[in-house]
C-alpha distance (Angstrom), angle and dihedral (degrees) to the residues before:
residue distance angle dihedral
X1 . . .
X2 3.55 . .
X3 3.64 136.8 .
X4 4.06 94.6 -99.5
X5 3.46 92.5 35.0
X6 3.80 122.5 131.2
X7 3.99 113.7 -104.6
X8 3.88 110.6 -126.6
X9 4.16 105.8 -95.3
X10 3.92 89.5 -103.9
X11 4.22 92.0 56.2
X12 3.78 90.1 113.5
X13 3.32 104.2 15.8
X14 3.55 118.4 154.9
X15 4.09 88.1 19.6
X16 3.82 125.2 112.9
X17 3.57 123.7 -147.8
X18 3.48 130.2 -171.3
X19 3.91 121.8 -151.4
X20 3.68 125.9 -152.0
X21 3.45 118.7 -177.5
X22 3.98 132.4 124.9
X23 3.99 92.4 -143.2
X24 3.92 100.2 85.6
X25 4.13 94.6 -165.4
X26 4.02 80.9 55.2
X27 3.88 94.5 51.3
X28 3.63 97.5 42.0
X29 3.68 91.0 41.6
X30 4.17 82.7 52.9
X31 4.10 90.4 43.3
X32 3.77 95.4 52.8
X33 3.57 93.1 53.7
X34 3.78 97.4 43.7
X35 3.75 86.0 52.7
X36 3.74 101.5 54.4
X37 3.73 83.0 41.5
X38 4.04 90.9 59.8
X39 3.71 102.2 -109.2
X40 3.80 121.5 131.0
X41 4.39 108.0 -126.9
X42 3.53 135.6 -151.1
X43 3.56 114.6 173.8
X44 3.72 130.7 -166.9
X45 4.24 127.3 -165.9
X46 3.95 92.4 -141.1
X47 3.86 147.0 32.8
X48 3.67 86.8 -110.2
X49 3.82 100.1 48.6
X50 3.75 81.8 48.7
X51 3.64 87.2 65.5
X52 3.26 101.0 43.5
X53 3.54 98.5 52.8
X54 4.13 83.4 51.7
X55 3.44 75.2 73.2
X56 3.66 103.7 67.5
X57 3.75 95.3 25.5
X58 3.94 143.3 28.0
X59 3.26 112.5 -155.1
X60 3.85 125.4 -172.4
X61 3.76 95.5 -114.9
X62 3.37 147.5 32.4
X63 4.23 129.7 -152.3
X64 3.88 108.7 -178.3
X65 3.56 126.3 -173.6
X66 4.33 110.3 -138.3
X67 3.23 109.8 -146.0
X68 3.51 111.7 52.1
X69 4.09 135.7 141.2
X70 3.74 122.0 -92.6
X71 4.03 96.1 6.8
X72 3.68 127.1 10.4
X73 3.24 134.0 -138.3
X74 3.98 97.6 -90.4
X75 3.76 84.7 49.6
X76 4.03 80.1 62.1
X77 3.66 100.6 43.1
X78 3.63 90.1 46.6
X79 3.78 94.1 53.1
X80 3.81 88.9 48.7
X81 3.70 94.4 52.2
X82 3.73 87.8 53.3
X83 4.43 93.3 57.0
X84 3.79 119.8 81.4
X85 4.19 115.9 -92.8
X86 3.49 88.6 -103.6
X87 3.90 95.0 53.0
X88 4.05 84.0 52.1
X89 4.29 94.9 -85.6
X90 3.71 81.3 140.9
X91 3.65 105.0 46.4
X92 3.83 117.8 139.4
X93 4.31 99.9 -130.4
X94 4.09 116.1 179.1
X95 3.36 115.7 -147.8
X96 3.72 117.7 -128.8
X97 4.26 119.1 -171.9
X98 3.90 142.1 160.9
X99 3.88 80.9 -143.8
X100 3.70 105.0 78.0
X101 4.08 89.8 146.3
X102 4.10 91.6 56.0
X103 3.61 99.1 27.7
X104 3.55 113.0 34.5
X105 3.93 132.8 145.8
X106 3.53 96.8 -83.4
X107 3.86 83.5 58.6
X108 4.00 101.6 36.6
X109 4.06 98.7 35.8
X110 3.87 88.8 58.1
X111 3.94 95.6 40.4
X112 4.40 83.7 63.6
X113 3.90 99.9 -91.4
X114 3.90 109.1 129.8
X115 4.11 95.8 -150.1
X116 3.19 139.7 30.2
X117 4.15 123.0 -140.1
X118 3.61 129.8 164.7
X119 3.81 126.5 -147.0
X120 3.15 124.4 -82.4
X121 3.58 74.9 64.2
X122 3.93 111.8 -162.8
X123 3.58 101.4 -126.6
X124 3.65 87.0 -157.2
X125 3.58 92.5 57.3
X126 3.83 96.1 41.0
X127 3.70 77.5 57.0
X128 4.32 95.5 56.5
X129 3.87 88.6 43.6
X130 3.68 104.5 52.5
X131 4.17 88.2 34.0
X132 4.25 86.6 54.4
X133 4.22 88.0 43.0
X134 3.51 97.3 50.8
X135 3.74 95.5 42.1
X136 3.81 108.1 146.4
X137 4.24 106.1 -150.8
């Protein structure tokens, strides 16, 4: 199987994923192909609609977008890191952004994101990373 190869529709099944990103084509580009991978979505439009809907739900995952109005997402991961594991302190969140140059890994990885993507995110590859971070042994 290739690198831009389709993941079989099971991939994440049984995995939720929550999207945050203020581009809607991007998150319902993201959703679709989370779904036919198996994973249940929630998405949210801003860092702090992302936390609120940490509220109701906790999903496995999280895929933040950076640069976003109001808060961005290190606003977000920072206000994770500060909740209790069991309100989602511990969440694994990849960091997605058009801005590789500005907000590369050896900015993101340090600021409490686990991966590092930039946009035009691969769905297909979004897919292989969260399925290898969530593995369940």
């Amino acid at each position: 199987m290739g690198r831009h190869d389709p993941l079989p529709g099971d991939a994440l099944a049984g995995i939720h994923v929550l999207i945050i990103d203020d581009d809607a084509e991007a998150r319902d580009l993201l959703r679709t192909v989370l779904r036919y991978c198996g994973a249940l979505v929630s998405v949210a439009s801003s860092a702090g609609e992302g936390l609120d809907t940490l509220q109701r739900v906790l999903p496995d995952i999280v895929v933040c977008d950076i640069a976003m109005p109001t808060h961005d997402g290190y606003w977000f991961v920072s206000s994770l890191r500060e909740r209790a594991p069991e309100a989602g302190g511990n969440l694994p969140v990849i960091a997605i952004t058009a801005h590789g140059v500005t907000h590369g890994p050896d900015r993101t990885l340090p600021a409490g994101f686990q991966a590092h993507l930039r946009k035009p995110v691969d769905p297909w590859e979004l897919c292989r990373v969260i399925a290898s971070m969530t593995r369940r042994a």
